[in-house]
SEMIVEX-765045 format. One record per residue (C-alpha): y, z, x; residue in one letter. Coordinates in nm, 2 decimals. Last residue first. Layout:
<atoms>
<Y = Y, Z = Z, X = X, res = a> .
...
</atoms>
This chain:
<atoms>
<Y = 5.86, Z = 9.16, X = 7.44, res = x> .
<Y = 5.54, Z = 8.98, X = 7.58, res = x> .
<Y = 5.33, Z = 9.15, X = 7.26, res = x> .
<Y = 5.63, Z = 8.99, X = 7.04, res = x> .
<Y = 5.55, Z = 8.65, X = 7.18, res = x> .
<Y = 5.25, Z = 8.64, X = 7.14, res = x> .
<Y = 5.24, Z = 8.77, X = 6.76, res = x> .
<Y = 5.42, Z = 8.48, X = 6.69, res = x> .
<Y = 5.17, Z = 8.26, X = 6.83, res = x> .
<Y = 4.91, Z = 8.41, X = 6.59, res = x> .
<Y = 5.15, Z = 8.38, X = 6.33, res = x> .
<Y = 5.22, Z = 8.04, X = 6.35, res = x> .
<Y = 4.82, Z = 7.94, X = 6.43, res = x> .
<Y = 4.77, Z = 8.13, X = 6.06, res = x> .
<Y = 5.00, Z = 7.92, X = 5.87, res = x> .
<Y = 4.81, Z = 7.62, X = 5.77, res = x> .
<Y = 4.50, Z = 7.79, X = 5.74, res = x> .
<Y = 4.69, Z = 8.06, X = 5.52, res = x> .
<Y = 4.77, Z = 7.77, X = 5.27, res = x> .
<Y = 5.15, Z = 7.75, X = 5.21, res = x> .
<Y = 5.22, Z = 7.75, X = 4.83, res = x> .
<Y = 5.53, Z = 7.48, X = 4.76, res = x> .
<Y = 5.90, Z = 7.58, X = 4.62, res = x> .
<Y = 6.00, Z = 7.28, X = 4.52, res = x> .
<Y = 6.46, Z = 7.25, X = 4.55, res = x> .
<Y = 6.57, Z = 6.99, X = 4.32, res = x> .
<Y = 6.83, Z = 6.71, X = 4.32, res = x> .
<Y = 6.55, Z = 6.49, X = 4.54, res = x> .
<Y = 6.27, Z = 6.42, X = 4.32, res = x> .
<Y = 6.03, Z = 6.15, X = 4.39, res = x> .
<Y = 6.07, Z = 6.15, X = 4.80, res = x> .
<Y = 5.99, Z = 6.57, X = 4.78, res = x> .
<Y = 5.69, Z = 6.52, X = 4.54, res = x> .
<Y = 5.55, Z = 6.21, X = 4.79, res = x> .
<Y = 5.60, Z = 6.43, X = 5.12, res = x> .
<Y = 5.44, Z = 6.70, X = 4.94, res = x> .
<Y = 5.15, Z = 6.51, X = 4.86, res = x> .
<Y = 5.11, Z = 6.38, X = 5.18, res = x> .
<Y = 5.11, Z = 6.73, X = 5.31, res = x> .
<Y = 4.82, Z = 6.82, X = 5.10, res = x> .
<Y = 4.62, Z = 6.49, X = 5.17, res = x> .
<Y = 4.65, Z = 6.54, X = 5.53, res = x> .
<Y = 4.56, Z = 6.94, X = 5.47, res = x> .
<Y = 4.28, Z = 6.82, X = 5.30, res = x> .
<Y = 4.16, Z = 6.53, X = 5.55, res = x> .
<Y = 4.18, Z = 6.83, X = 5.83, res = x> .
<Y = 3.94, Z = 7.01, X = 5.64, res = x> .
<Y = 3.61, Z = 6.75, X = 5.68, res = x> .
<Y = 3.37, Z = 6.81, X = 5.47, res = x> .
<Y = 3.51, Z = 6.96, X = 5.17, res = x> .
<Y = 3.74, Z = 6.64, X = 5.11, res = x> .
<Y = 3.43, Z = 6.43, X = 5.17, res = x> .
<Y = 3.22, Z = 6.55, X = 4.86, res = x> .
<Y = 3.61, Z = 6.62, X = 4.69, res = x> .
<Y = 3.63, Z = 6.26, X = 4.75, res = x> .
<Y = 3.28, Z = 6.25, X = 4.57, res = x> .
<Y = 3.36, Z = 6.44, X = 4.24, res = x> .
<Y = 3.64, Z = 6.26, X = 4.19, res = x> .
<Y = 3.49, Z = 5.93, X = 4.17, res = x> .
<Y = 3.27, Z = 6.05, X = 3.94, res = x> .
<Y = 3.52, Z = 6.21, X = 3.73, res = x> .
<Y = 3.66, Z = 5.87, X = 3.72, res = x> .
<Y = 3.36, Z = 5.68, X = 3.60, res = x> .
<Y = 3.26, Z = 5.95, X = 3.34, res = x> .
<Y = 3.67, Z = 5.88, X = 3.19, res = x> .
<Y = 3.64, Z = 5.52, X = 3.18, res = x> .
<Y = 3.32, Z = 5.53, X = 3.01, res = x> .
<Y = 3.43, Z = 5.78, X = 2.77, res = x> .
<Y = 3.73, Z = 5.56, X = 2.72, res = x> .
<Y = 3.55, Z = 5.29, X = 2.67, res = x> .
<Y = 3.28, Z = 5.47, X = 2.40, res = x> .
<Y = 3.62, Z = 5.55, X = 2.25, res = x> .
<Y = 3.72, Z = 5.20, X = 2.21, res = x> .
<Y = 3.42, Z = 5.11, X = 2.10, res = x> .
<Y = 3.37, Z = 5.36, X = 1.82, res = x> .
<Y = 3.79, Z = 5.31, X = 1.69, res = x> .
<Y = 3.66, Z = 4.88, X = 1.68, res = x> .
<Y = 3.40, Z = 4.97, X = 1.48, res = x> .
<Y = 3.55, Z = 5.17, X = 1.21, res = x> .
<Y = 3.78, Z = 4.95, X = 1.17, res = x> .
<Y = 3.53, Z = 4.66, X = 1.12, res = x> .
<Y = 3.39, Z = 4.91, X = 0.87, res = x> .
<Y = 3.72, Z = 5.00, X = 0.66, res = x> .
<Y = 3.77, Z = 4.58, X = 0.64, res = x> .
<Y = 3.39, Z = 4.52, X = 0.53, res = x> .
<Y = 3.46, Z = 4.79, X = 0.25, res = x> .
<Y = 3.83, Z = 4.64, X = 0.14, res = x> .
<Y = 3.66, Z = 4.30, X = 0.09, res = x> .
<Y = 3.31, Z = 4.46, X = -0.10, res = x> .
<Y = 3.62, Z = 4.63, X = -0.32, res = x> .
<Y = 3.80, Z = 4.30, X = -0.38, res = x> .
<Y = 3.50, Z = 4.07, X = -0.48, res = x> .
<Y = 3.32, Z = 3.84, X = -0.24, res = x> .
<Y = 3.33, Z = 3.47, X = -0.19, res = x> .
<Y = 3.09, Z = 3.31, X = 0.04, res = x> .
<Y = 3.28, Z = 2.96, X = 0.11, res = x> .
<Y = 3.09, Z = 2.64, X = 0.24, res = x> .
<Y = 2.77, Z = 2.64, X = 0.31, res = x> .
<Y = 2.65, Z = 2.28, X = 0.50, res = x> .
<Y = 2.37, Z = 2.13, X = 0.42, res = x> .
<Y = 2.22, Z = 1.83, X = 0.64, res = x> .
<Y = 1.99, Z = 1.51, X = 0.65, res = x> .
<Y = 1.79, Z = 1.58, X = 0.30, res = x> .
<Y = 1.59, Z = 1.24, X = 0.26, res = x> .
<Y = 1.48, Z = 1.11, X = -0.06, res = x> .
<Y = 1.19, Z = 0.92, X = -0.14, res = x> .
<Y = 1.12, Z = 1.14, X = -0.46, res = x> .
<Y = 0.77, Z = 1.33, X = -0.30, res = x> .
<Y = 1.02, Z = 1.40, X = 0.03, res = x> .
<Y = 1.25, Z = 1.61, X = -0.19, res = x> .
<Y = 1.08, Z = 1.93, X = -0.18, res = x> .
<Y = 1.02, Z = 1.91, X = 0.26, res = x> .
<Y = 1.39, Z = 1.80, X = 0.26, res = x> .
<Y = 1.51, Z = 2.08, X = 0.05, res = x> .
<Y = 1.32, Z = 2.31, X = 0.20, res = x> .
<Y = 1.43, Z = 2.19, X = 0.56, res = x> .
<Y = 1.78, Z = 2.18, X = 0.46, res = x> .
<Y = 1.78, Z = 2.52, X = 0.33, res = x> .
<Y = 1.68, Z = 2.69, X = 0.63, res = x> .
<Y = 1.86, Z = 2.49, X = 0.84, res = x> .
<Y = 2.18, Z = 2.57, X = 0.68, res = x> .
<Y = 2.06, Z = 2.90, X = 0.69, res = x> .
<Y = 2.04, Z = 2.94, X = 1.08, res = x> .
<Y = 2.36, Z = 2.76, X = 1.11, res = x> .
<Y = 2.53, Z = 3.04, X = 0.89, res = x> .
<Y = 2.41, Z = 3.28, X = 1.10, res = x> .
<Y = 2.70, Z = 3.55, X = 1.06, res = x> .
<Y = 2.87, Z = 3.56, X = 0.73, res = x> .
<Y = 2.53, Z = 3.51, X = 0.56, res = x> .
<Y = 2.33, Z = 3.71, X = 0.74, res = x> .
<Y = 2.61, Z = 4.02, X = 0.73, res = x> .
<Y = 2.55, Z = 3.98, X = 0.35, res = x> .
<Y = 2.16, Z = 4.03, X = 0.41, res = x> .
<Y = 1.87, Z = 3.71, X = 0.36, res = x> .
<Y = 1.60, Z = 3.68, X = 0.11, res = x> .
<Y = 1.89, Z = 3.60, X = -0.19, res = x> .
<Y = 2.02, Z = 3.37, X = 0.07, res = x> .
<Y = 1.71, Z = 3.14, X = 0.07, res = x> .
<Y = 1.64, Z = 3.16, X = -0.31, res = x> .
<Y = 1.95, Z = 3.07, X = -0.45, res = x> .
<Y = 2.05, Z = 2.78, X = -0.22, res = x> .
<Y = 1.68, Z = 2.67, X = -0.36, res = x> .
<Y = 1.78, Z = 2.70, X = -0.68, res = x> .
<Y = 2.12, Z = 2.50, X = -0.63, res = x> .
<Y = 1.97, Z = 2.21, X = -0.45, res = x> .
<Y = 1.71, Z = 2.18, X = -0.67, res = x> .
<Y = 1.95, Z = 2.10, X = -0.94, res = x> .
<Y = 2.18, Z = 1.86, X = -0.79, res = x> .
<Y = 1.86, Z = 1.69, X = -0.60, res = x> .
<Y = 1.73, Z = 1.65, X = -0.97, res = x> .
<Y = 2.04, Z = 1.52, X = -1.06, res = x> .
<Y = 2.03, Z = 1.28, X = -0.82, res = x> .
<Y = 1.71, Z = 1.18, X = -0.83, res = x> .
<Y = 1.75, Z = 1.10, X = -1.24, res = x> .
<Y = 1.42, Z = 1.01, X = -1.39, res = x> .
<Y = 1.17, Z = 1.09, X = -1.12, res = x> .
<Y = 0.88, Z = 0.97, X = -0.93, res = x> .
<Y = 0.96, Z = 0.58, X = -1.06, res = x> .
<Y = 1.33, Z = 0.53, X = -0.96, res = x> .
<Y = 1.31, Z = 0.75, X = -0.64, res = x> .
<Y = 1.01, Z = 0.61, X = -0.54, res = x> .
<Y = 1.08, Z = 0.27, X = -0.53, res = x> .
<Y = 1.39, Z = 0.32, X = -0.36, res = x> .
<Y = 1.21, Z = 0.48, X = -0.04, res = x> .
<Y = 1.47, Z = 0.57, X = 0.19, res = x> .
<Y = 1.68, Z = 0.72, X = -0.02, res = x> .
<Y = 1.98, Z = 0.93, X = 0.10, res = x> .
<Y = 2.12, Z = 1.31, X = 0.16, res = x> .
<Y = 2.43, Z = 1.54, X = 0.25, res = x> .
<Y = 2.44, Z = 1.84, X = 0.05, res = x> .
<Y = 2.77, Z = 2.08, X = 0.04, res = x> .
<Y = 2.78, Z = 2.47, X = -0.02, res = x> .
<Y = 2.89, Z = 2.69, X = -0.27, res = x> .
<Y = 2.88, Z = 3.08, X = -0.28, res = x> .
<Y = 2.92, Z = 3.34, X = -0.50, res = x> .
<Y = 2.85, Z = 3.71, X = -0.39, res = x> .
<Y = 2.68, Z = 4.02, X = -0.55, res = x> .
<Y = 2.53, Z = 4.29, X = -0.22, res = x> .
<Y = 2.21, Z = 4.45, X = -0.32, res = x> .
<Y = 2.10, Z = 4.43, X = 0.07, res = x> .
<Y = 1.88, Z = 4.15, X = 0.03, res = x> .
<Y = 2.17, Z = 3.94, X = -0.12, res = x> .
<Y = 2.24, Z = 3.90, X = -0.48, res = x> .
<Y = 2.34, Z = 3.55, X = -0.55, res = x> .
<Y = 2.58, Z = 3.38, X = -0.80, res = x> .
<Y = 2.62, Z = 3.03, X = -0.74, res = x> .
<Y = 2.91, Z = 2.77, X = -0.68, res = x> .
<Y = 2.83, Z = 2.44, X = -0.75, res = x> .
<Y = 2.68, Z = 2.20, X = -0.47, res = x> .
<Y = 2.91, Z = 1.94, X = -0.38, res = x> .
<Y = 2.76, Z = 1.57, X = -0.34, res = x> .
<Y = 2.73, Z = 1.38, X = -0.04, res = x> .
<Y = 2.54, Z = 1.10, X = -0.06, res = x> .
<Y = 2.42, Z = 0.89, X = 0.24, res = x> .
<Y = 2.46, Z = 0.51, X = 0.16, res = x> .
<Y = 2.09, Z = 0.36, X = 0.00, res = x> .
<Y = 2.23, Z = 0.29, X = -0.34, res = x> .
<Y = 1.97, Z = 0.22, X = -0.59, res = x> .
<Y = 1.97, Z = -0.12, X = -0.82, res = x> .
<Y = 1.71, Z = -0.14, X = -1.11, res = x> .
<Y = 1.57, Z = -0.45, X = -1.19, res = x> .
<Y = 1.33, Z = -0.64, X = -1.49, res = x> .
<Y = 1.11, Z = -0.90, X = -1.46, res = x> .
<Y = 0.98, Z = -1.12, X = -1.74, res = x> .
<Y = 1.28, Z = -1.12, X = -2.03, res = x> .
<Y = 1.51, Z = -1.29, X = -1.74, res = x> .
<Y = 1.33, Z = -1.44, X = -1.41, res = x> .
<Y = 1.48, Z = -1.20, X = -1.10, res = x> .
<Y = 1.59, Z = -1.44, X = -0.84, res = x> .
<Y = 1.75, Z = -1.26, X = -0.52, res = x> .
<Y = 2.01, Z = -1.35, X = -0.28, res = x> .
<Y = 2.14, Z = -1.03, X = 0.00, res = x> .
<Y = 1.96, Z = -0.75, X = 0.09, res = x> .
<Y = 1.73, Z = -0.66, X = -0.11, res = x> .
<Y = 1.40, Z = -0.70, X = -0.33, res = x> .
<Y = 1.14, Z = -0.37, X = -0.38, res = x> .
<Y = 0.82, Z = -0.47, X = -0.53, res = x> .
<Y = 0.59, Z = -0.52, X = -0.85, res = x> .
<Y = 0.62, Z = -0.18, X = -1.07, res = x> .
<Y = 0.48, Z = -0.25, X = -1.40, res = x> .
<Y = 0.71, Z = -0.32, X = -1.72, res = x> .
<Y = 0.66, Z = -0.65, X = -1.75, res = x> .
<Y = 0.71, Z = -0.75, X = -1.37, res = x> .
<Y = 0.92, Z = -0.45, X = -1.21, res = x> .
<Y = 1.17, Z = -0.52, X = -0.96, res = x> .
<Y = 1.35, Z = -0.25, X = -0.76, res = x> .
<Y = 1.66, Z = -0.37, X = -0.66, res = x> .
<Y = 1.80, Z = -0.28, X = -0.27, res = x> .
<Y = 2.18, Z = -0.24, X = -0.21, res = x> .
<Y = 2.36, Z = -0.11, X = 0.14, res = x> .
<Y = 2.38, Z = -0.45, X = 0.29, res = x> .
<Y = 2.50, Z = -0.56, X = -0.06, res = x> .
<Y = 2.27, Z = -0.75, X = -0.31, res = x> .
<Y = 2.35, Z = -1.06, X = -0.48, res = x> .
<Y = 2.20, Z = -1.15, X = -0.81, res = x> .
<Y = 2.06, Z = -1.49, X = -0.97, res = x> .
<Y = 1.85, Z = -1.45, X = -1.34, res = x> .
<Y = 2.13, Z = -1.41, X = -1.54, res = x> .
<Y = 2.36, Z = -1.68, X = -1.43, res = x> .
<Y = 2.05, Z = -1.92, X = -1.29, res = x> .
<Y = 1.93, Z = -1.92, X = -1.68, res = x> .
<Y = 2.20, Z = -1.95, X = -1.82, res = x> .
<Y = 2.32, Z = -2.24, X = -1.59, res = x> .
<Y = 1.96, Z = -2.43, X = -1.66, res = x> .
<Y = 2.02, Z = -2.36, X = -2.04, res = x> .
<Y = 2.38, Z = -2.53, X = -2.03, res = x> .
<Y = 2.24, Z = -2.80, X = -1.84, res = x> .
<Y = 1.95, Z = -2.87, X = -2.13, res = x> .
<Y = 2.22, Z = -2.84, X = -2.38, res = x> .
<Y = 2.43, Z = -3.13, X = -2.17, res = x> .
<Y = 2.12, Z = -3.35, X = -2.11, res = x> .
<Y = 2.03, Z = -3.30, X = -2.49, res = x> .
<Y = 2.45, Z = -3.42, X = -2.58, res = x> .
<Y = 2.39, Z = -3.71, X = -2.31, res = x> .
<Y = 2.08, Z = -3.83, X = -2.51, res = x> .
</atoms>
């Protein structure tokens, strides 16, 4: 009798070792009951009868998982290879156990064809330059693709666009270029602006006479303080000089 009791005891724990399971927070079990899909168990103590019912255990954390380096050819015939980084997680566990057979190897694969697609519709200068706009791009395919799996795409992030050694040297000769154009469409600017300036203080210069012999004198005042080891020889204007002959004439008429 106490050796039955015993094997009976022995059963009982079996059973309870193999039939009792603890999931984490982050854990859900997908139950089926003889092979048919019965319901989604999780968080914490569950009972799952052994030979009967059946589990599988999905992870419901976000994944991130690198996306491998592709070759694209951009819209403007331009060969690259770039890699990115996919950030995603299941929300509906049943489905991503029974819709496909590996989700995250699908996601892998998917993620790289449609990375593919997108920036082979989109120029190298796209690429370089709206990266946001094509994270966004991608994610929502992705996302939109992935939805039937009971997976949800949060974010995609491109990482490196790698280019070869003569597309390098190319984009390097064209920002050149780019900077010499502005800096002469500056200087044009700079120069236009000046001469306009000029062109009105001569405006007032011609009006009113006495502002150019001011000005002339000035400048001889400024010449003379700059450089004082020399003699300057300086052009008298005869509308400077005429009063002093006129008065000189005076006083030779009076002799």
């Amino acid at each position: 009798m106490t050796q039955f009791i015993i094997g009976i005891f022995i059963i009982v724990a079996g059973f309870l070792f193999y039939s009792i399971t603890i999931l984490r927070e982050y854990e859900r079990a997908v139950v089926f009951f003889l092979g048919r899909y019965q319901t989604v168990m999780g968080p914490g103590l569950i009972i799952i009868i052994p030979g009967v019912q059946q589990m599988v255990k999905v992870d419901l954390r976000t994944v991130v998982m690198d996306v491998p380096s592709q070759d694209v050819i951009s819209r403007d015939n331009v060969s690259v290879k770039v890699n990115a980084v996919l950030y995603f997680r299941v929300f509906e566990p049943e489905k991503a156990i029974i819709q496909v057979e590996n989700y995250q190897q699908a996601t892998s694969q998917l993620a790289q064809t449609t990375l593919r697609s997108v920036l082979g519709q989109h120029e190298l200068d796209d690429m370089l330059s709206e990266r946001d706009k094509l994270n966004k791009a991608i994610q929502e395919l992705l996302d939109k693709q992935t939805d039937a799996w009971g997976i949800k795409v949060s974010n995609v992030e491109i990482k490196h666009v790698d280019l070869d050694e003569s597309m390098i040297r190319a984009i390097a000769r064209q920002a050149e270029a780019e900077r010499e154009r502005r800096a002469k469409v500056i200087h044009a600017e700079g120069e236009l602006q000046a001469s306009e300036k000029l062109l009105q203080a001569a405006d007032i210069l011609s009006k009113q006479p006495q502002a150019i012999q001011l000005r002339y004198l000035q400048t001889m005042s400024d010449i003379a303080s700059e450089d004082k080891s020399h003699t300057i020889v300086f052009p008298l204007p005869m509308d400077l000089i005429g009063p002093l002959q006129a008065l000189l004439g005076q006083q030779l008429a009076k002799k």
